[in-house]
C-alpha positions as CSV (number, residue, x, y, z in Angstrom):
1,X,174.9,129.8,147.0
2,X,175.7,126.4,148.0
3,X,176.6,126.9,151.3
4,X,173.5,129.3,152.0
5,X,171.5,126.3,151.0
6,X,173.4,123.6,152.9
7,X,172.9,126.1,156.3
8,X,169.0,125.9,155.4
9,X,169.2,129.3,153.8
10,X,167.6,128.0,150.1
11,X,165.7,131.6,149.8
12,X,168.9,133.5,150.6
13,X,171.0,131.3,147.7
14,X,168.3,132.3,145.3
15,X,168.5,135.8,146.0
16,X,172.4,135.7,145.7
17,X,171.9,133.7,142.0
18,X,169.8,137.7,141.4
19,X,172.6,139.3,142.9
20,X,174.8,137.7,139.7
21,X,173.1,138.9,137.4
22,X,172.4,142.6,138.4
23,X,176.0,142.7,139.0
24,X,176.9,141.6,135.5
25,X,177.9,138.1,136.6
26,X,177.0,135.2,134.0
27,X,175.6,132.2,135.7
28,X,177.7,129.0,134.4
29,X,175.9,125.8,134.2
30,X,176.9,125.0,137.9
31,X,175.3,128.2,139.1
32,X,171.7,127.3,137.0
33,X,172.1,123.5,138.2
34,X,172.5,125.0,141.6
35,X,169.5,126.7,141.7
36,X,167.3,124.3,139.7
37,X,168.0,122.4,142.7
38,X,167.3,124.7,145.2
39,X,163.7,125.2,143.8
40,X,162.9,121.7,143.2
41,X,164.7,120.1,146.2
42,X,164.7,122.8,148.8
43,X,161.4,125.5,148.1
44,X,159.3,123.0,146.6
45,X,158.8,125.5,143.5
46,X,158.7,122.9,140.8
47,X,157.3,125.2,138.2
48,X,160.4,127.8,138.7
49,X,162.6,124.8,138.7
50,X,161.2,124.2,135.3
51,X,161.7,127.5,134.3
52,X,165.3,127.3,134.8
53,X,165.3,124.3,133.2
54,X,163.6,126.1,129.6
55,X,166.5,129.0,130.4
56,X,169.0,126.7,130.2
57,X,168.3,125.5,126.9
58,X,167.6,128.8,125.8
59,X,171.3,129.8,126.4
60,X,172.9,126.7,125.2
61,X,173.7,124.9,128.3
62,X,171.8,121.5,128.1
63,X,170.8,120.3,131.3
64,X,172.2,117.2,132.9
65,X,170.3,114.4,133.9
66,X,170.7,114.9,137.4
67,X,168.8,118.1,136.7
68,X,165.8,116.6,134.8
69,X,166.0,113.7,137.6
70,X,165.7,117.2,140.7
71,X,162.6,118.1,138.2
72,X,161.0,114.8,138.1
73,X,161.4,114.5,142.1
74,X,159.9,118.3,142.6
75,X,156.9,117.7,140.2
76,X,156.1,114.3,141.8
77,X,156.4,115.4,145.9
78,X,153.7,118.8,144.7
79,X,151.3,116.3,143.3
80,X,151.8,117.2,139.8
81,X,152.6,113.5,138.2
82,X,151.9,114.7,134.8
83,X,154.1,116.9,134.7
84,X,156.9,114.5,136.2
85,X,155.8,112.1,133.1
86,X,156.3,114.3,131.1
87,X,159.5,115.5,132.0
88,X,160.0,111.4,131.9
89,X,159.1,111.3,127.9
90,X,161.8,114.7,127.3
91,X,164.5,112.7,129.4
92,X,163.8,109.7,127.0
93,X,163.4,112.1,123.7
94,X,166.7,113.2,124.6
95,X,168.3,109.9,124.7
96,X,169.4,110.2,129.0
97,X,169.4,107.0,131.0
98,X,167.0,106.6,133.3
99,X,168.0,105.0,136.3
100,X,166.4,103.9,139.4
101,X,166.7,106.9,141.4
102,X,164.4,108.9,138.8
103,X,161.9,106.3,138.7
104,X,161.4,105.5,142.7
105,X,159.6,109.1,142.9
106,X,157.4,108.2,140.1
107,X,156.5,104.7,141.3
108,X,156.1,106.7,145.0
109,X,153.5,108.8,143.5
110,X,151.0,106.0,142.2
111,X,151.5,103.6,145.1
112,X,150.7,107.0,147.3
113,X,147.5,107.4,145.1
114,X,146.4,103.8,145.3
115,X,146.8,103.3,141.3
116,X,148.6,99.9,141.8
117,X,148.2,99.4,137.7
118,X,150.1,102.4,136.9
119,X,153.1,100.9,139.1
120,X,152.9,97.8,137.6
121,X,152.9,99.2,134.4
122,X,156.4,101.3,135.3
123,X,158.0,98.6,137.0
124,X,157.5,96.6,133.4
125,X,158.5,99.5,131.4
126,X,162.0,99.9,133.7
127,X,162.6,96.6,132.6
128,X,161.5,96.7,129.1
129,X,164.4,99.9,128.7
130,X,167.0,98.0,130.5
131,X,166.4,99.5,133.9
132,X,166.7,97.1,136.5
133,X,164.4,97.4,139.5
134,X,166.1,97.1,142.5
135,X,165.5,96.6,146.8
136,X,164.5,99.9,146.4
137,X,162.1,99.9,144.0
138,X,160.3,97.1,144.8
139,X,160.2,98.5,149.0
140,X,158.3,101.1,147.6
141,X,156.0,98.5,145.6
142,X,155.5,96.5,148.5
143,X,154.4,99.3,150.6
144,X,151.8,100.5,148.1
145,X,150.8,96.8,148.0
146,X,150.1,96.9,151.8
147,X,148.4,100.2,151.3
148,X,146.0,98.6,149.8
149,X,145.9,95.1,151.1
150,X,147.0,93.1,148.3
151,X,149.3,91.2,150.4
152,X,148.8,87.9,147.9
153,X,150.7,90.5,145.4
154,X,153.8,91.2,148.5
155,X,154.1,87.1,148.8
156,X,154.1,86.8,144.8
157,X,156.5,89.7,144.8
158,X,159.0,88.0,147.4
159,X,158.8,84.4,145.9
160,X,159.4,85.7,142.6
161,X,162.6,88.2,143.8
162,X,165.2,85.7,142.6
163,X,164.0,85.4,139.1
164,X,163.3,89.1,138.9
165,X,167.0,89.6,140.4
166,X,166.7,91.2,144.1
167,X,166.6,89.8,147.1
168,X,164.4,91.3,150.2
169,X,165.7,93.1,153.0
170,X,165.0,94.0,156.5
171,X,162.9,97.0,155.3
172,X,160.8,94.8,153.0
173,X,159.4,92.2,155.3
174,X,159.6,95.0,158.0
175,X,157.1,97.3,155.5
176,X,155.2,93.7,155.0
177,X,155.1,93.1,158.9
178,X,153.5,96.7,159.6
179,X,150.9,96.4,156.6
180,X,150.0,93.2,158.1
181,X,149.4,94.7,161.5
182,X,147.0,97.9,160.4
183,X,144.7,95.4,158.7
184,X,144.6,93.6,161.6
185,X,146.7,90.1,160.5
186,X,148.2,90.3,163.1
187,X,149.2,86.5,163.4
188,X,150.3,87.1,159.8
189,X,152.5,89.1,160.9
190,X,154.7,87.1,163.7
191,X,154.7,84.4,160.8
192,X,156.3,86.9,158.6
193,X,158.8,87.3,161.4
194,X,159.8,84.3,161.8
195,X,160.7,84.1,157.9
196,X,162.5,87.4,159.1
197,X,164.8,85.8,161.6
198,X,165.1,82.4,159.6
199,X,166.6,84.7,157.0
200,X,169.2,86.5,159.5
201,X,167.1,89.8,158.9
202,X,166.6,92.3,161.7
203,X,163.0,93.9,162.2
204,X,163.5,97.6,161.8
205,X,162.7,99.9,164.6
206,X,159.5,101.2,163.2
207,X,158.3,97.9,162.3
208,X,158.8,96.5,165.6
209,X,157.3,99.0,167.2
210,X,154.0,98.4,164.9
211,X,153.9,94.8,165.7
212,X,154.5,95.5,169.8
213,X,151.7,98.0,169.7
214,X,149.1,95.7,167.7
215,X,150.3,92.3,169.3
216,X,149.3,94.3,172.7
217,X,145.8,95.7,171.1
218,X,144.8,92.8,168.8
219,X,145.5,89.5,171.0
220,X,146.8,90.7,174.9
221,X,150.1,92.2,176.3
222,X,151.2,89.3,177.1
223,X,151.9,88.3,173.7
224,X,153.4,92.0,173.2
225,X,155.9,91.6,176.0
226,X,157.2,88.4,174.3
227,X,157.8,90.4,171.3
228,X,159.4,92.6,173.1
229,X,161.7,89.8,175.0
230,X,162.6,88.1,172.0
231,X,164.0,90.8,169.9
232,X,166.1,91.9,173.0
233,X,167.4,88.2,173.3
234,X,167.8,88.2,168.9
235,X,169.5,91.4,169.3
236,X,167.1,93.4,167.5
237,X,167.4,97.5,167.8
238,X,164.9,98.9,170.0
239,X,164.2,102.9,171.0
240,X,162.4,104.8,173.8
241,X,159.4,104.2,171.5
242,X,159.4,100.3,171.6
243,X,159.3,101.0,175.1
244,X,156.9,103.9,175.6
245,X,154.8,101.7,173.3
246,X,155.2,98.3,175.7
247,X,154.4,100.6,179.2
248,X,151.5,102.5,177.7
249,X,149.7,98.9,177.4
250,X,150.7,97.4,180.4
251,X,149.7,100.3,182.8
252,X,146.3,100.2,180.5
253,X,145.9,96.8,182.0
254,X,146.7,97.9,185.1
255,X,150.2,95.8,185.5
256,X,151.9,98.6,187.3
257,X,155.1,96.5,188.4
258,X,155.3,95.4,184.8
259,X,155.8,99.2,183.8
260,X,158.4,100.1,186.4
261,X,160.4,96.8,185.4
262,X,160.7,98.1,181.6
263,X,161.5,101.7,183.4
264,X,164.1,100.1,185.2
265,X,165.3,98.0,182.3
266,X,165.6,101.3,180.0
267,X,167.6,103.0,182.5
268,X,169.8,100.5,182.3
269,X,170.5,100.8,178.1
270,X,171.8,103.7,176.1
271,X,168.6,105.3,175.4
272,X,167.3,108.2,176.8
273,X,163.9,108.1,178.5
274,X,161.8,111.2,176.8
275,X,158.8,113.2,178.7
276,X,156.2,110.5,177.2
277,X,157.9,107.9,179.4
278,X,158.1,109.6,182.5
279,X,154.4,110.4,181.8
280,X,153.6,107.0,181.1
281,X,155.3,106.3,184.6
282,X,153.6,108.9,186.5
283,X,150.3,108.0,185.5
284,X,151.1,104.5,186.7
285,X,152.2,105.5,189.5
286,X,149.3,107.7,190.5
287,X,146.4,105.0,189.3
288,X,148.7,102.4,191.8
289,X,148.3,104.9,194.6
290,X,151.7,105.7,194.8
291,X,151.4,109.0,195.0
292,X,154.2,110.3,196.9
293,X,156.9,108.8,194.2
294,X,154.9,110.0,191.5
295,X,156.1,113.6,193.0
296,X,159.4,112.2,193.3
297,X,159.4,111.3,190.0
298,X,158.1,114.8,188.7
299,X,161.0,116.5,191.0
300,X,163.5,114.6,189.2
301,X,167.0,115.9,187.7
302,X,166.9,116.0,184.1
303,X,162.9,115.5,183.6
304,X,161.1,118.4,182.1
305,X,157.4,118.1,182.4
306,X,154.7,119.4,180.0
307,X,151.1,120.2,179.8
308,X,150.3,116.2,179.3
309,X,152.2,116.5,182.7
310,X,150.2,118.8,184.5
311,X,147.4,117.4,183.3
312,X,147.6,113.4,184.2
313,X,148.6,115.0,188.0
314,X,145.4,117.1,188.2
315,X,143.4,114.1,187.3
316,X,145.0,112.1,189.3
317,X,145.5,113.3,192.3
318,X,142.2,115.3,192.6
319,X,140.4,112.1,192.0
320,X,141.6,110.4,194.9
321,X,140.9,113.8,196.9
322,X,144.7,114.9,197.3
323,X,144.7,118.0,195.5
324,X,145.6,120.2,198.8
325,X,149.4,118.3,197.8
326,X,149.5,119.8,194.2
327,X,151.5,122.7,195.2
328,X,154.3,121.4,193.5
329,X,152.5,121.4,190.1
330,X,151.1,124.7,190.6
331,X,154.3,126.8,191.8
332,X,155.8,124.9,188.4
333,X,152.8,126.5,186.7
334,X,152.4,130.3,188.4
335,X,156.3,130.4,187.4
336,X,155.3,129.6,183.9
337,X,157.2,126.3,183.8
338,X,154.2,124.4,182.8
339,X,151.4,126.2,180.2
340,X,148.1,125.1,181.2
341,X,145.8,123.9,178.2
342,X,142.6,123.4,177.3
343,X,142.4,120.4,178.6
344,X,144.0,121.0,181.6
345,X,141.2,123.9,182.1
346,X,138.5,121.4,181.6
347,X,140.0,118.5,184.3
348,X,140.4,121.4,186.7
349,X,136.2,122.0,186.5
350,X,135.4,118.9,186.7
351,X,137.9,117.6,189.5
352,X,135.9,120.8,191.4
353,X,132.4,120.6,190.5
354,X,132.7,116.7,191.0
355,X,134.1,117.5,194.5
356,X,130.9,120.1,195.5
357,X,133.2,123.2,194.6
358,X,131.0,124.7,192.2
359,X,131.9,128.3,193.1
360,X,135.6,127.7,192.8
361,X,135.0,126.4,189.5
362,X,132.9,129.3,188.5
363,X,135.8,131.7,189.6
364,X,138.2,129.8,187.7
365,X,136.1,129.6,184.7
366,X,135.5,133.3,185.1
367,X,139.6,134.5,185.2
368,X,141.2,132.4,182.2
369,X,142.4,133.9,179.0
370,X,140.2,137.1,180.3
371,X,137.0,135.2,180.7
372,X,134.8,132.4,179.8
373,X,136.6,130.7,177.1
374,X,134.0,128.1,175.3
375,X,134.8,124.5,176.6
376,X,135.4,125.3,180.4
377,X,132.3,126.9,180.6
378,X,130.6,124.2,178.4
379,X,132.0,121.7,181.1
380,X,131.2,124.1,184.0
381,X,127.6,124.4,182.7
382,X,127.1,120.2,182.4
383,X,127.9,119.9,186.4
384,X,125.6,122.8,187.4
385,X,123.0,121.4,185.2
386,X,123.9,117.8,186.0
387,X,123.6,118.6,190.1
388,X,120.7,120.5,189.3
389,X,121.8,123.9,190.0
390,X,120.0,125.0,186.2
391,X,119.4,128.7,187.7
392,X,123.4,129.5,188.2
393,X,124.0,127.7,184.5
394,X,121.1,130.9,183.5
395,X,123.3,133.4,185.8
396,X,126.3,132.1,184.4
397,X,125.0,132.7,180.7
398,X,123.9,136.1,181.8
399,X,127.2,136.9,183.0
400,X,129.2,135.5,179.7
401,X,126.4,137.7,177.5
402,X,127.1,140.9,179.7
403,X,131.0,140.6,179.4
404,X,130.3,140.8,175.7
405,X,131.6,137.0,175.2
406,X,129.2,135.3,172.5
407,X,128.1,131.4,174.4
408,X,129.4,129.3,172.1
409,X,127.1,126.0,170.9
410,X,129.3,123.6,172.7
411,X,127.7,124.9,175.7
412,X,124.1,124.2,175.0
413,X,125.2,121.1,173.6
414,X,126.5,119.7,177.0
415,X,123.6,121.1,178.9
416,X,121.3,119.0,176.9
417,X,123.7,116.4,177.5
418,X,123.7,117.2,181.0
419,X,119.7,116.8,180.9
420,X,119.8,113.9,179.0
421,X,122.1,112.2,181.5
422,X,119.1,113.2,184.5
423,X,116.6,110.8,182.8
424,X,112.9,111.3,182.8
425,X,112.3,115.0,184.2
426,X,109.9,116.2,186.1
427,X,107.8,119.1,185.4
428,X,110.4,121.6,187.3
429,X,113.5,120.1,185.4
430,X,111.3,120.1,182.0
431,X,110.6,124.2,182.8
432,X,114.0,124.6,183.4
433,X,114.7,122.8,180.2
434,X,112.8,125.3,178.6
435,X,114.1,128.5,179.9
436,X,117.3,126.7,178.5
437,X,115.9,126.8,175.1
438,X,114.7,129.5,174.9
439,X,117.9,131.1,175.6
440,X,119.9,129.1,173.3
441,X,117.0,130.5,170.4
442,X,117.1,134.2,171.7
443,X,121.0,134.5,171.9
444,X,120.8,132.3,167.6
């Protein structure tokens, strides 16, 4: 049973614990701890895990407070905090201690609902019963603090930590930093770390890369690629996300060099660029008109593109008219490399209709997923109405109805759109309008 559940078998080890007992074997305590545990901790079935809890007793074989402690964490990760209290008062009735690591779910739960009263309350009841709240406890209050803005209640929290006897770590400031940052205090924030590295702390990953992405969005990227510098000079850890995050905003702002520098410079660490990066790069590279190492980049060793992939290319390079030197991306895609999208359905109409090609559009439209799916035609429709070609939208429709495909609302919505976008209309467009309507009413 355990080592069913330690291969990520859990339903397999329960079936074995049935297996016992239509073979005559009685379960021992270890085998009903066991599978306590693999309900509460591994199905998420905290109601079975409480009915081997109840069987227990039943036979005689108490359970331990680690088993009570698997019950309290079950009950609290489905939701069910009354029942985890509950299971609380039995642990107490019973005389167990109870120790940080049953509390921290509990405390989880009312910080994850907002109900900063009820984790006050605990936190002064763990002490009350001789349970000292540790780093741990009070990372988890912190965050709830932050989830709500209360960050007056996070600076009396750390300024009273040495008379309450704990002392913040990296992930407490770094939880207070990225609190900070989603309400927008950002300046807040870089004061916080500077407290950080006054204390010899390191920002965790997850916080930098919170404070890197709102430094760049809140004030400028400047600001952001100081960050960025100065935990590289402190030593601080950073990931392929701290950089993803730092070459998404400067090839926003158009700083193309910028983003091949911090390319270069991850090359140049142990971390491993993922396909985000290249298709931050990419994208760069195409919007900087460098086209031809944008394929270069896309033919590399070791780089497996995607459908985000596909898609930036088709944008790109139709909209500076070089889509006769996609063959690349499409041999990738007719060998089924690449799965086009969606999305990458809809860029494809509009790089043709914008272009004049309005019957390759329609024959494109016409052949995916056996015909007409709803948001490339919705797209197609907008550029025939939008270039005023409103009779072949009313083919078109007659063609989808025919085929036996119901026309789908987002399609009347962008021809509306589409006529909206013309301005004031003439008698013709306004008959053409009509004829529009009326077909959206016959078809319901």
């Amino acid at each position: 049973m355990s080592a069913l559940s330690k291969a990520g078998r859990p339903a397999d080890a329960a079936a074995l614990f049935d297996d016992m007992l239509a073979y005559g074997v009685a379960p021992d305590r270890a085998a009903f701890s066991l599978l306590l545990h693999i309900y509460s901790s591994h199905l998420g079935l905290p109601s079975a895990a409480h009915s081997v809890l109840l069987w227990m007793s039943r036979l005689g074989l108490p359970p331990s407070p680690i088993d009570y402690a698997d019950l309290v964490f079950s009950f609290c990760r489905a939701g069910r905090l009354p029942d985890a209290l509950q299971v609380l008062d039995e642990m107490r009735a019973l005389g167990y201690p109870l120790t940080t690591h049953v509390y921290a779910p509990v405390l989880q739960a009312h910080c994850a609902n907002g109900d900063m009263r009820s984790a006050d309350a605990l936190i002064a009841s763990m002490r009350l019963s001789g349970c000292h709240p540790d780093v741990v406890i009070h990372n988890i209050y912190v965050h709830g603090l932050c989830k709500v803005g209360d960050f007056r209640a996070v600076e009396r929290a750390i300024e009273e930590s040495g008379r309450n006897g704990w002392v913040p770590d990296a992930v407490t400031y770094s939880t207070y930093i990225a609190g900070l940052c989603r309400c927008g205090h950002v300046e807040d924030a870089f004061q916080q770390l500077e407290v950080m590295v006054a204390k010899g702390l390191q920002l965790t990953v997850v916080g930098l890369n919170i404070l890197l992405d709102h430094a760049a969005q809140e004030l400028d990227m400047s600001v952001g690629n100081e960050v960025l510098e100065r935990c590289e000079e402190l030593g601080f850890e950073v990931d392929v996300v701290t950089y993803n995050t730092a070459m998404d905003h400067f090839g926003k702002e158009m700083q193309w060099l910028r983003v091949l520098k911090l390319f270069a410079d991850l090359l140049k660490k142990p971390i491993t660029p993922d396909t985000h990066t290249y298709n931050i790069l990419i994208s760069g590279l195409c919007r900087a008109g460098k086209f031809k190492l944008a394929k270069f980049v896309f033919s590399c060793k070791g780089f497996v593109a995607d459908t985000v992939t596909c898609n930036i290319l088709i944008h790109e390079f139709y909209g500076a008219g070089k889509e006769d030197e996609l063959g690349f991306l499409f041999s990738d895609i007719n060998a089924a490399k690449i799965v086009p999208d969606t999305i990458t359905y809809n860029t494809l109409v509009d790089c043709l209709c914008r272009s004049g090609r309005r019957s390759q559009a329609a024959n494109l439209v016409r052949h995916i997923d056996e015909g007409y799916p709803a948001e490339p035609v919705a797209h197609l429709t907008y550029w025939l109405v939008r270039s005023g070609h409103v009779r072949e939208a009313l083919r078109l429709f007659d063609d989808i109805v025919a085929k036996g495909v119901a026309l789908d609302g987002r399609v009347f919505a962008n021809v509306i759109k589409a006529f909206c976008r013309k301005g004031p209309v003439e008698c013709a467009d306004m008959t053409q309008l009509c004829s529009v309507l009326d077909r959206m009413l016959g078809i319901g």
